[in-house]
NUPA-64320 format. One record per atom (N, C-alpha, C): residue number from 1; atom name; z, x, y. Coordinates in steps of 0.05 Angstrom, whole numbers. Example, Ala and Ser with C-alpha at 12.3 -4.5 7.8 and 13.67 -1.06 7.14 Angstrom:
residues 2
@seq 1 | atom N | up 156 | east 264 | north -114
@seq 1 | atom CA | up 156 | east 246 | north -90
@seq 1 | atom C | up 156 | east 264 | north -66
@seq 2 | atom N | up 142 | east 257 | north -45
@seq 2 | atom CA | up 143 | east 273 | north -21
@seq 2 | atom C | up 157 | east 258 | north 1
***
This chain:
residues 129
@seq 1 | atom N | up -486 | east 670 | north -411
@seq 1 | atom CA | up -461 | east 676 | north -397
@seq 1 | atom C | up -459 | east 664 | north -370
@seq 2 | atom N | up -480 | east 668 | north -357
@seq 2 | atom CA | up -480 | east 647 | north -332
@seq 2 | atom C | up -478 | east 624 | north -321
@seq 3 | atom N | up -486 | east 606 | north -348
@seq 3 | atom CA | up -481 | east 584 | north -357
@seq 3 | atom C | up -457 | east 568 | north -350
@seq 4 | atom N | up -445 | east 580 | north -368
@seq 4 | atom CA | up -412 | east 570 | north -364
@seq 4 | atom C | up -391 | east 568 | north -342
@seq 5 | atom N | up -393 | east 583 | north -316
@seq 5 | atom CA | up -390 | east 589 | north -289
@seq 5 | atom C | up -404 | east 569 | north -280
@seq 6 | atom N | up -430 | east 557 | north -290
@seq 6 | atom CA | up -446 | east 543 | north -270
@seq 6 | atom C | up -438 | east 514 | north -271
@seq 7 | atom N | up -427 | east 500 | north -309
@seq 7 | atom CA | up -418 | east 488 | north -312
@seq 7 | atom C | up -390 | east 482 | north -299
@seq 8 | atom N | up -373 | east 498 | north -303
@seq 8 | atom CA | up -354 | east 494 | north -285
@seq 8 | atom C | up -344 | east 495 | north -260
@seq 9 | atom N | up -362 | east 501 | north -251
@seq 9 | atom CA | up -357 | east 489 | north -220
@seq 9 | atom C | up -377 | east 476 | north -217
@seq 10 | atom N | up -385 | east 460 | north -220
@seq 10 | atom CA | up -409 | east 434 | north -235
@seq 10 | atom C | up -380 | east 401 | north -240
@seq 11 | atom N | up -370 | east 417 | north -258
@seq 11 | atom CA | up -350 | east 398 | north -267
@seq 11 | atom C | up -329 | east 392 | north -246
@seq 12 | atom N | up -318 | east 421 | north -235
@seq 12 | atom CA | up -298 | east 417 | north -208
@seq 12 | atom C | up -313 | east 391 | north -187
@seq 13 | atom N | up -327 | east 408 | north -179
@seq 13 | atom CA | up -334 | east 397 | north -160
@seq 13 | atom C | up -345 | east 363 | north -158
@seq 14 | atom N | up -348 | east 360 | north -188
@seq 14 | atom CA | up -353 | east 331 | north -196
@seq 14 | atom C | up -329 | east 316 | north -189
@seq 15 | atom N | up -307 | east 328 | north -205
@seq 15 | atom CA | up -276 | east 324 | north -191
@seq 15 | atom C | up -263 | east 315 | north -175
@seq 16 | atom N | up -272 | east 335 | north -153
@seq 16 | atom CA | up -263 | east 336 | north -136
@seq 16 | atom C | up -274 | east 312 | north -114
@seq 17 | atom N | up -311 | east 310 | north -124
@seq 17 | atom CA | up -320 | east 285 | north -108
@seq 17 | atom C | up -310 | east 257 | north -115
@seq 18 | atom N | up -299 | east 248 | north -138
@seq 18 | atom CA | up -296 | east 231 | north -150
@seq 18 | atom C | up -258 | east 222 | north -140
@seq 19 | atom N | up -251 | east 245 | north -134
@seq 19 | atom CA | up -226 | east 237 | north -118
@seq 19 | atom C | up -220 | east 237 | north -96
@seq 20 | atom N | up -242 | east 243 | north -73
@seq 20 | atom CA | up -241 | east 243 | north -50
@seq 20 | atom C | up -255 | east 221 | north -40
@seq 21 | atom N | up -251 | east 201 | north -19
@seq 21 | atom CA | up -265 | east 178 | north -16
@seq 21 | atom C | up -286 | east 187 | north 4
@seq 22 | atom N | up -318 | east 179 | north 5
@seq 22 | atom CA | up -335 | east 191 | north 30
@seq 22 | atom C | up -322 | east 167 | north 55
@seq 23 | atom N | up -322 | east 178 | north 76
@seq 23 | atom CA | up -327 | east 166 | north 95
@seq 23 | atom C | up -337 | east 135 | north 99
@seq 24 | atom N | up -364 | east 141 | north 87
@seq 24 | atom CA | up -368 | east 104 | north 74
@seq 24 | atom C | up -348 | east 93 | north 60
@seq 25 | atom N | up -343 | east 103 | north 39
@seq 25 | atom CA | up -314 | east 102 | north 23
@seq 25 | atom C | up -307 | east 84 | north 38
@seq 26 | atom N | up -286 | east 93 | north 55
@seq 26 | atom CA | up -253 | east 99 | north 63
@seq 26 | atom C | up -265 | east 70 | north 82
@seq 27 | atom N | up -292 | east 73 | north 99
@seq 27 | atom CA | up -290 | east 50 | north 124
@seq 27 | atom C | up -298 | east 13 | north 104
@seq 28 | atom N | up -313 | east 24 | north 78
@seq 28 | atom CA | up -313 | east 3 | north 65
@seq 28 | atom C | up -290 | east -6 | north 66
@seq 29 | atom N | up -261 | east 14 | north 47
@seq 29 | atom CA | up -239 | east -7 | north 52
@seq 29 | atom C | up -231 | east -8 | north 64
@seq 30 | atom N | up -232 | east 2 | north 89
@seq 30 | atom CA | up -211 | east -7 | north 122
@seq 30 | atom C | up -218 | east -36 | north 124
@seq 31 | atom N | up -249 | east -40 | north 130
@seq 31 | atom CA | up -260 | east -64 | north 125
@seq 31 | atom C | up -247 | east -92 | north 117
@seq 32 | atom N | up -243 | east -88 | north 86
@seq 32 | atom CA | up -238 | east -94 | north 71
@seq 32 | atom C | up -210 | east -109 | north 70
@seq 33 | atom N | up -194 | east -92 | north 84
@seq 33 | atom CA | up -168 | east -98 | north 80
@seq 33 | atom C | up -157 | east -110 | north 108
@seq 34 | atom N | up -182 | east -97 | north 133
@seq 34 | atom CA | up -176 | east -111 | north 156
@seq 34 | atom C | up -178 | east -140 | north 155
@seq 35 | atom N | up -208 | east -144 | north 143
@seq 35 | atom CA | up -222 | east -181 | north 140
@seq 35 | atom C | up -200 | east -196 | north 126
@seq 36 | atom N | up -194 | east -195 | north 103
@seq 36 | atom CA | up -187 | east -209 | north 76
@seq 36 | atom C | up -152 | east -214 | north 84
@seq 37 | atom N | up -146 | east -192 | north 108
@seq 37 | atom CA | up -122 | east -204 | north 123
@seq 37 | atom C | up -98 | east -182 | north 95
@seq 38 | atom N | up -59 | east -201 | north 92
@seq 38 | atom CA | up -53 | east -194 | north 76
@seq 38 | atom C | up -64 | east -196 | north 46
@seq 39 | atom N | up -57 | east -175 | north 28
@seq 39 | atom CA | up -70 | east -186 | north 2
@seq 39 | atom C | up -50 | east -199 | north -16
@seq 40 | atom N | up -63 | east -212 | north -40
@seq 40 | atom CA | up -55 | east -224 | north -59
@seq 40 | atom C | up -34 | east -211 | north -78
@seq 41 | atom N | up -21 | east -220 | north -83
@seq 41 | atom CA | up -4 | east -196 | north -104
@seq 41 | atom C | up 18 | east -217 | north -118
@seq 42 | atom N | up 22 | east -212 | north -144
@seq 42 | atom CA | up 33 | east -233 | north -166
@seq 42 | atom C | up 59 | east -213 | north -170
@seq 43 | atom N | up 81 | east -226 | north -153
@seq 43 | atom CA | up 110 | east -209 | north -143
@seq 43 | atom C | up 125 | east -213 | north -173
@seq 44 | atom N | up 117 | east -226 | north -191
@seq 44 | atom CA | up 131 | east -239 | north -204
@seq 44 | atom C | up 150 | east -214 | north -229
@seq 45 | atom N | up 135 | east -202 | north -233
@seq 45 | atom CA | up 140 | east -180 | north -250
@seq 45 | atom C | up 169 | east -167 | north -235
@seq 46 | atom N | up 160 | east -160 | north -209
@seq 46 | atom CA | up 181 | east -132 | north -196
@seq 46 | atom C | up 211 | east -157 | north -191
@seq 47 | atom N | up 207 | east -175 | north -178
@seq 47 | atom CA | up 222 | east -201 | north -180
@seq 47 | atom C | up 238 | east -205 | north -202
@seq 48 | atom N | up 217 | east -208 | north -226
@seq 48 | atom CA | up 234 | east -206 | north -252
@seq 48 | atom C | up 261 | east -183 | north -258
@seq 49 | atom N | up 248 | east -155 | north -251
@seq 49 | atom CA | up 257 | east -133 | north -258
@seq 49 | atom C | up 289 | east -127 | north -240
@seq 50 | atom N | up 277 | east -143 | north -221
@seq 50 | atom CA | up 305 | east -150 | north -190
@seq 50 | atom C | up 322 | east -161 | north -208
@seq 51 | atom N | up 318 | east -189 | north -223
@seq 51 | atom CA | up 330 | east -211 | north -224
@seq 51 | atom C | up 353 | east -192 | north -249
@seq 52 | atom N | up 331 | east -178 | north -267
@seq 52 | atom CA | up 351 | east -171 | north -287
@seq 52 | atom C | up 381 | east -154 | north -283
@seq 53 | atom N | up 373 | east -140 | north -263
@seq 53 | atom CA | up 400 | east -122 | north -254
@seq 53 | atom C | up 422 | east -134 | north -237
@seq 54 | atom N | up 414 | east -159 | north -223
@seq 54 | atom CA | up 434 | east -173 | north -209
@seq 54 | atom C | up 455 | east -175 | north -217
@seq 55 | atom N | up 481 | east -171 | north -201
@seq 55 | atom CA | up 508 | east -172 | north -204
@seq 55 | atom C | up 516 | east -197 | north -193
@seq 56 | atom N | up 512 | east -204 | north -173
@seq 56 | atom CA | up 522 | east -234 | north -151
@seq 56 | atom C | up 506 | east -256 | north -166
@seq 57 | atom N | up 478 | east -260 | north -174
@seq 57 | atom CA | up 468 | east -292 | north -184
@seq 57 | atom C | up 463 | east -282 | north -214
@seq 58 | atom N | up 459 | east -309 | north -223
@seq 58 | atom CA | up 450 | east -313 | north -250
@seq 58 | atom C | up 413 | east -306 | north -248
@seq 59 | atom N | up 403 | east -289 | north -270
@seq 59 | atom CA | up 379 | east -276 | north -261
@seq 59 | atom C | up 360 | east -297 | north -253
@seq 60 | atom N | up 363 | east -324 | north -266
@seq 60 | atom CA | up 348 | east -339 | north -266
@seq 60 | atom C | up 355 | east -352 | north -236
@seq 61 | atom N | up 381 | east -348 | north -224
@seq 61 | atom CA | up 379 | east -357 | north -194
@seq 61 | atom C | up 362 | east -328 | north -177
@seq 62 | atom N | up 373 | east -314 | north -191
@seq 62 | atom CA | up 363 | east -282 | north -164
@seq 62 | atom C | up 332 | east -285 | north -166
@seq 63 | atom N | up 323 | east -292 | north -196
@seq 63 | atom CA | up 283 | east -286 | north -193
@seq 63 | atom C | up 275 | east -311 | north -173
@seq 64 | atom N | up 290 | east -329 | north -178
@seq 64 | atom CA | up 286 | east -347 | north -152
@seq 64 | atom C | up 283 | east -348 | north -121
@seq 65 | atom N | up 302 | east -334 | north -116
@seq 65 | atom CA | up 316 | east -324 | north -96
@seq 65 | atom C | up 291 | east -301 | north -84
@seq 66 | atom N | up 288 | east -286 | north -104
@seq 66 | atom CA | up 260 | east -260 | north -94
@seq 66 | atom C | up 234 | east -285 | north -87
@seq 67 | atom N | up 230 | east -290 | north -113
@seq 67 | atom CA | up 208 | east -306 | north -106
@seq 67 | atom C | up 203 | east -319 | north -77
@seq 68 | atom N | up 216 | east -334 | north -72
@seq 68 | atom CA | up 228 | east -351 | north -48
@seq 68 | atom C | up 225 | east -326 | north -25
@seq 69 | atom N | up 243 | east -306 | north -23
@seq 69 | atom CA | up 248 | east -288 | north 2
@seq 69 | atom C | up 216 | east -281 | north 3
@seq 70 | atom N | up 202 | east -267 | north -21
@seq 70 | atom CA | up 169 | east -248 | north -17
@seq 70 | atom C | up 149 | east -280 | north -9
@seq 71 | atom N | up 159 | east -290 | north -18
@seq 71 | atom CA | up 147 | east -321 | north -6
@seq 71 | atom C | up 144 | east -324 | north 20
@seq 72 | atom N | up 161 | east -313 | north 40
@seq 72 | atom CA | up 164 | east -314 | north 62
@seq 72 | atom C | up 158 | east -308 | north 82
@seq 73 | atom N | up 163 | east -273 | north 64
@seq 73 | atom CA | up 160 | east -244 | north 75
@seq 73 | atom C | up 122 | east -253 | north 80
@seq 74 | atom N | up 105 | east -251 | north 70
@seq 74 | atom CA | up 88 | east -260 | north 59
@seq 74 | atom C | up 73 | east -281 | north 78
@seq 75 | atom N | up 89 | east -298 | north 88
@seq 75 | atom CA | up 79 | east -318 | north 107
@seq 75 | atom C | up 86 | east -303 | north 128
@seq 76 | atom N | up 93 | east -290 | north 140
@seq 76 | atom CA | up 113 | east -268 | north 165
@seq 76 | atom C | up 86 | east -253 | north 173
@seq 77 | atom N | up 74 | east -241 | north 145
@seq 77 | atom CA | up 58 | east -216 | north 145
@seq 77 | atom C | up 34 | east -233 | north 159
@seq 78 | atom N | up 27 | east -268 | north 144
@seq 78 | atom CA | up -2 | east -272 | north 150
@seq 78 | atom C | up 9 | east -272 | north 185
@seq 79 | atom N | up 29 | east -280 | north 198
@seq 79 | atom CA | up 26 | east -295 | north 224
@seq 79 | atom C | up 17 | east -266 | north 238
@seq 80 | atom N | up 35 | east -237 | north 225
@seq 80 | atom CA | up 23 | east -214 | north 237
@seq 80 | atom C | up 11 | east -199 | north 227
@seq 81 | atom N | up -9 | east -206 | north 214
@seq 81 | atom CA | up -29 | east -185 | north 202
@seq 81 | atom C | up -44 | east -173 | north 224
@seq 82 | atom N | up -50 | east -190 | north 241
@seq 82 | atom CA | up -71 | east -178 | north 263
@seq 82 | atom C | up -59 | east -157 | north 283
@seq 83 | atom N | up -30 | east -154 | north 285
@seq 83 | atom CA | up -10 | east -140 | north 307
@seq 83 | atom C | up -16 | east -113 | north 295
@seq 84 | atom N | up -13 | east -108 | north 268
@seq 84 | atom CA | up -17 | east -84 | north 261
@seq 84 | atom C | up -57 | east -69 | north 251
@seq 85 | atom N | up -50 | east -36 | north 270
@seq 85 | atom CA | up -72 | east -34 | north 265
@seq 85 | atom C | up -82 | east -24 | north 234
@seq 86 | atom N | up -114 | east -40 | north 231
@seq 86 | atom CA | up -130 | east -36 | north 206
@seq 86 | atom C | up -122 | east -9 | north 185
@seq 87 | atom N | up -117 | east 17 | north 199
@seq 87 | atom CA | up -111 | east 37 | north 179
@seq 87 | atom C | up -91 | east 38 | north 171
@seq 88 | atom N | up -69 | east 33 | north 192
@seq 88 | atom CA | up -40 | east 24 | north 174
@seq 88 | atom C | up -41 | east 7 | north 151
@seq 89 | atom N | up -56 | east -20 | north 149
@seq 89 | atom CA | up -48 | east -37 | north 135
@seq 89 | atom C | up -68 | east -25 | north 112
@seq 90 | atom N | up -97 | east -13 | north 104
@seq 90 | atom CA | up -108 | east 4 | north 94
@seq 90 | atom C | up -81 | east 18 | north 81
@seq 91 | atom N | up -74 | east 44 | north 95
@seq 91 | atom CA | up -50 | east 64 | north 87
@seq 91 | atom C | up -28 | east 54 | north 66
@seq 92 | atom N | up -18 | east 35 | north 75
@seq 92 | atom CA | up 5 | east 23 | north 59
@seq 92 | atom C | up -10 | east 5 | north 40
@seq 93 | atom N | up -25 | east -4 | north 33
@seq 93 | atom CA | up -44 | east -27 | north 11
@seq 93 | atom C | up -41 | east -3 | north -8
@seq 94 | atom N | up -55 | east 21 | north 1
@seq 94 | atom CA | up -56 | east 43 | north -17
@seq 94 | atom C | up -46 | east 54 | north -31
@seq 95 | atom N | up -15 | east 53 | north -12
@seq 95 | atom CA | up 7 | east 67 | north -25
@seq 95 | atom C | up 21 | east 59 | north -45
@seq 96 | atom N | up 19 | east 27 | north -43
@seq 96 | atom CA | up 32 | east 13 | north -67
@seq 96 | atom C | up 21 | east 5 | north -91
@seq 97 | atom N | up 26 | east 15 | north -107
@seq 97 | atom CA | up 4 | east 22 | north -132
@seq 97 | atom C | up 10 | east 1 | north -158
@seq 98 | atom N | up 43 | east -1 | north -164
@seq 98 | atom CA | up 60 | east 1 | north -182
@seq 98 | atom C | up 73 | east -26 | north -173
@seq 99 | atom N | up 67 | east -38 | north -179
@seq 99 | atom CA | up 80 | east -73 | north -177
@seq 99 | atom C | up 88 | east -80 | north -150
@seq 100 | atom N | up 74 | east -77 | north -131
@seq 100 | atom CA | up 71 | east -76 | north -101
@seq 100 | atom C | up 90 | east -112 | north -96
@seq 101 | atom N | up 105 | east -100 | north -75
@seq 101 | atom CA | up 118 | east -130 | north -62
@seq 101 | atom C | up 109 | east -128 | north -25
@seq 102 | atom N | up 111 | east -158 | north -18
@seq 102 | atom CA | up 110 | east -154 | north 8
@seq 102 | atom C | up 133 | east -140 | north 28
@seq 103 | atom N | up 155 | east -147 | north 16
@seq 103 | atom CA | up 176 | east -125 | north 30
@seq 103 | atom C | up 172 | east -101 | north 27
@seq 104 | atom N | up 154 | east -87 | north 10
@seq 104 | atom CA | up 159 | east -61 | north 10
@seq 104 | atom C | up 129 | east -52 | north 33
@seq 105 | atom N | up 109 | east -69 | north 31
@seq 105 | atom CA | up 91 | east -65 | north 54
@seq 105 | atom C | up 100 | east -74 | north 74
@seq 106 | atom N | up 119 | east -92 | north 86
@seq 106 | atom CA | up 119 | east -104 | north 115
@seq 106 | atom C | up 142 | east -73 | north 123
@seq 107 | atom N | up 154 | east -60 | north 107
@seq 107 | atom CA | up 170 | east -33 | north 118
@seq 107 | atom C | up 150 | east -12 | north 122
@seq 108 | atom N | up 129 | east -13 | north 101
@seq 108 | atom CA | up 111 | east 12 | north 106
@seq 108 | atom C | up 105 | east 2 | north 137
@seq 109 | atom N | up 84 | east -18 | north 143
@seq 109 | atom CA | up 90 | east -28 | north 164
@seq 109 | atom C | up 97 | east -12 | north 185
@seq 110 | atom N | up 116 | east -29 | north 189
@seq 110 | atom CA | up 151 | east -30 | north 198
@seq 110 | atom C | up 149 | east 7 | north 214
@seq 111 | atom N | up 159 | east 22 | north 189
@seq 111 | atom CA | up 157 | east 51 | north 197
@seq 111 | atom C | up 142 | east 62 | north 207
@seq 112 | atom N | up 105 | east 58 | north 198
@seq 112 | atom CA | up 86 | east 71 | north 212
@seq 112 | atom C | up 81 | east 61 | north 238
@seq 113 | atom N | up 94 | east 40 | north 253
@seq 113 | atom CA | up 92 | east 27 | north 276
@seq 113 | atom C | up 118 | east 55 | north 296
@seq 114 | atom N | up 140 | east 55 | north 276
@seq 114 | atom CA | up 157 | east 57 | north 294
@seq 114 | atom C | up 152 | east 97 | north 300
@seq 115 | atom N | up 147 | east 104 | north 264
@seq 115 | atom CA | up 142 | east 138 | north 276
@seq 115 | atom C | up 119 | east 140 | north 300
@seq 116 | atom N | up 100 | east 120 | north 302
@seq 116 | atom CA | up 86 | east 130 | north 325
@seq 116 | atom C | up 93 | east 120 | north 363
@seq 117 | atom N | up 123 | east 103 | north 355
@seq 117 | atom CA | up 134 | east 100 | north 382
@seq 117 | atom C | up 154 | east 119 | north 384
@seq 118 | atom N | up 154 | east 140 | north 366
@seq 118 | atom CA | up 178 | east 161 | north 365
@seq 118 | atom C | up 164 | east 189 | north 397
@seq 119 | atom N | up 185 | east 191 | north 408
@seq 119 | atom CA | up 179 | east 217 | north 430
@seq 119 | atom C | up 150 | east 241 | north 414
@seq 120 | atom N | up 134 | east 242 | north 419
@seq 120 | atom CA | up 119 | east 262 | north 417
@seq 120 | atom C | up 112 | east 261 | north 382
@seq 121 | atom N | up 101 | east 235 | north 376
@seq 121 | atom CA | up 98 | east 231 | north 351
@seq 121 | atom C | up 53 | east 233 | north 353
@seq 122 | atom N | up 56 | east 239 | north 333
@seq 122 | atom CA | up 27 | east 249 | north 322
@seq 122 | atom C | up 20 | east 234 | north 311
@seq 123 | atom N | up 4 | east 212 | north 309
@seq 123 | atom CA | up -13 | east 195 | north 294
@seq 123 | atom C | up -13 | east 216 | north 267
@seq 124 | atom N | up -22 | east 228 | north 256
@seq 124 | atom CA | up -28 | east 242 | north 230
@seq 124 | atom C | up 5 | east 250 | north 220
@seq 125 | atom N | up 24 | east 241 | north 228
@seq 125 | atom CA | up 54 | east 240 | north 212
@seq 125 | atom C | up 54 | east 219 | north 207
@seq 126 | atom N | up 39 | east 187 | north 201
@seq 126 | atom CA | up 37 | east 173 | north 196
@seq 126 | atom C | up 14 | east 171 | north 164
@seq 127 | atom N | up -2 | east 192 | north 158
@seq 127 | atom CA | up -23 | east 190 | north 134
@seq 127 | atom C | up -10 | east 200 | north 115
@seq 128 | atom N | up -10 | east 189 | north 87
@seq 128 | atom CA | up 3 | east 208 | north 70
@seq 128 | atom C | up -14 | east 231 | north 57
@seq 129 | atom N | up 2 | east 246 | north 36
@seq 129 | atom CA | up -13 | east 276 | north 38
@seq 129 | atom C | up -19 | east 266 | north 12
***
C-alpha cells in the first residue's frame, strides 16, 4: 500500500523536474541565444499561410512580398541584436514556438523594451507565466 504513494510522487516530481529548466538550464540558453546572435528560422511556411489569405496581391506576389519584408526585418534584428538585453531575446526565442517570424520577435522585442520604460514598471511584468 505504501508503494503506490511512493511511486507517485516519484513520478510527479519526475514531472515536474523535467519541465522546469535548472538554473544551468536556463544560463546554458541565455548563452546560447546571446552568442549565436538572431536565430535561423525558414519563414517560408507562415509567409505561405500570409500569402494565401491576401486580398490586395496575387499570393504568389504577397509570399514574395513576406519573404522580402522578414528578409529585412531580419537584417534590422542582426544590426541590433546586441541593443537588446540577453534575457529578452532568450524570452521571446522561447515564446515563439509555432512557425516563428522575425516580425513577430522584433515586437516581442519591441514591447519588452518599452513595458520596462513604462512609469514604475517591474522587470518581472516582462517574463511570461
Amino acid at each position: 500500500m505504501l508503494q503506490r504513494p511512493i511511486i507517485a510522487i516519484a513520478a510527479i516530481s519526475a514531472l515536474g523536474i523535467s519541465f522546469c529548466p535548472t538554473d544551468a538550464s536556463a544560463r546554458r540558453t541565455r548563452a546560447a541565444v546571446a552568442d549565436s546572435g538572431v536565430p535561423s528560422w525558414d519563414v517560408t511556411a507562415s509567409c505561405r499561410a500570409a500569402a494565401s489569405i491576401a486580398a490586395s496581391q496575387t499570393p504568389g506576389e504577397r509570399l514574395t512580398s513576406c519573404l522580402a519584408s522578414e528578409q529585412r526585418t531580419r537584417e534590422e534584428l542582426n544590426k541590433n541584436w546586441s541593443t537588446f538585453p540577453a534575457d529578452d531575446g532568450v524570452g521571446c526565442v522561447k515564446s515563439l514556438t509555432f512557425s516563428p517570424t522575425y516580425t513577430e520577435l522584433v515586437t516581442c522585442l519591441e514591447m519588452r523594451r518599452d513595458v520596462k520604460k513604462m512609469p514604475g514598471a517591474n522587470p518581472a511584468d516582462t517574463n511570461p507565466r
